[in-house]
C-alpha positions in Angstrom: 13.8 31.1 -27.9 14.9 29.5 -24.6 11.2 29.6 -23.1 10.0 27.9 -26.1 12.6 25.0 -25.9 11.9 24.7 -22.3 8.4 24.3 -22.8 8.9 21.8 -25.6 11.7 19.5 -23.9 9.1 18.9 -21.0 6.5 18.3 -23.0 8.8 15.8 -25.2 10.0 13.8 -22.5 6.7 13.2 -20.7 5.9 10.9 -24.1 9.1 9.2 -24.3 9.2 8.3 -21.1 6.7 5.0 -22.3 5.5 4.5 -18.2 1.4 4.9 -18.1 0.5 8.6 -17.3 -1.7 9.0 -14.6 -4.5 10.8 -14.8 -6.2 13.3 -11.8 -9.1 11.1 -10.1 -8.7 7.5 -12.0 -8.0 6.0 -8.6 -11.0 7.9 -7.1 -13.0 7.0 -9.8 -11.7 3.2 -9.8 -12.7 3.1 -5.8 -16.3 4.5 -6.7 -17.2 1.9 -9.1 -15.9 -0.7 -6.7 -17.7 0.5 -3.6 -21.3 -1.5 -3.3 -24.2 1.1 -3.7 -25.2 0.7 -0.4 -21.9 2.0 1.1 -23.5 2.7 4.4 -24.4 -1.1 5.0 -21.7 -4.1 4.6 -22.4 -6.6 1.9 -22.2 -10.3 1.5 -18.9 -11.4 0.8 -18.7 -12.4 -2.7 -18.8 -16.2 -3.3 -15.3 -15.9 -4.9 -13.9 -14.3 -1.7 -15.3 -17.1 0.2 -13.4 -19.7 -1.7 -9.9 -18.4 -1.9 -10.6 -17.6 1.8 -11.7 -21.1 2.4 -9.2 -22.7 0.1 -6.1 -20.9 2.3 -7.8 -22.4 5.7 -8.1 -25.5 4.5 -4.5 -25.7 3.6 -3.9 -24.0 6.7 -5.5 -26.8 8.5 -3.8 -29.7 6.5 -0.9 -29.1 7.0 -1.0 -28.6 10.8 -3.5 -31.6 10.9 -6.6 -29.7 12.4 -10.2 -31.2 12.6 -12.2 -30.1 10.1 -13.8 -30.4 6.4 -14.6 -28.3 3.5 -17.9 -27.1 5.2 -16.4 -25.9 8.4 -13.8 -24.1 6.0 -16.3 -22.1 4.0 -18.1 -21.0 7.5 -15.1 -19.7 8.7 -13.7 -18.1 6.3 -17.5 -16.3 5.3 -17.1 -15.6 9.1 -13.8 -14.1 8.8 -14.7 -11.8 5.8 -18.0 -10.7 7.7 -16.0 -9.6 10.6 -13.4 -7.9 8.4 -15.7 -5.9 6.4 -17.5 -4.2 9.6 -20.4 -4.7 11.9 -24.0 -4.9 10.4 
C-alpha cells in the first residue's frame, strides 16, 4: 500500500502545483522554428530589429547632442545588427 501512495502523492502534486510543466524538446523545438532556413548564411535583419535598434541610437544621440538624423540612425543600427549576426 505504501508503493501505491507514493506513486500517487507524486503524481498528485505535479498538478497542483499550477506552474506550466515543461515538456522534453519545446525549447529545441521553439529555436528550430526561429532559426531562418538558410542557417548556414546570415539574414537581413528584420525591418522591426532595425527600428527599435535605430530608435535606442537616436535617443542615445539626443540626449548626448551628437550629429546626426533618422537616416544615419537606421544605417547604423542595420550596421550594428549585420555585424552582430556574423560575417557573410
Amino acid at each position: 500500500m505504501k508503493i501505491k501512495k507514493k506513486a500517487l502523492r507524486g503524481a498528485s502534486t505535479s498538478r497542483t502545483t499550477g506552474g506550466p510543466t515543461r515538456q522534453k524538446g519545446s525549447t529545441a523545438a521553439k529555436a528550430k522554428l526561429l532559426m531562418p532556413p538558410e542557417a548556414g548564411q546570415t539574414a537581413e535583419p528584420l525591418d522591426e530589429q532595425i527600428r527599435m535598434r535605430a530608435y535606442f541610437i537616436s535617443e542615445r544621440r539626443r540626449r548626448f547632442a551628437l550629429p546626426g538624423d533618422a537616416d544615419s540612425d537606421w544605417l547604423e543600427a542595420k550596421r550594428q545588427l549585420l555585424s552582430e549576426s556574423g560575417p557573410r
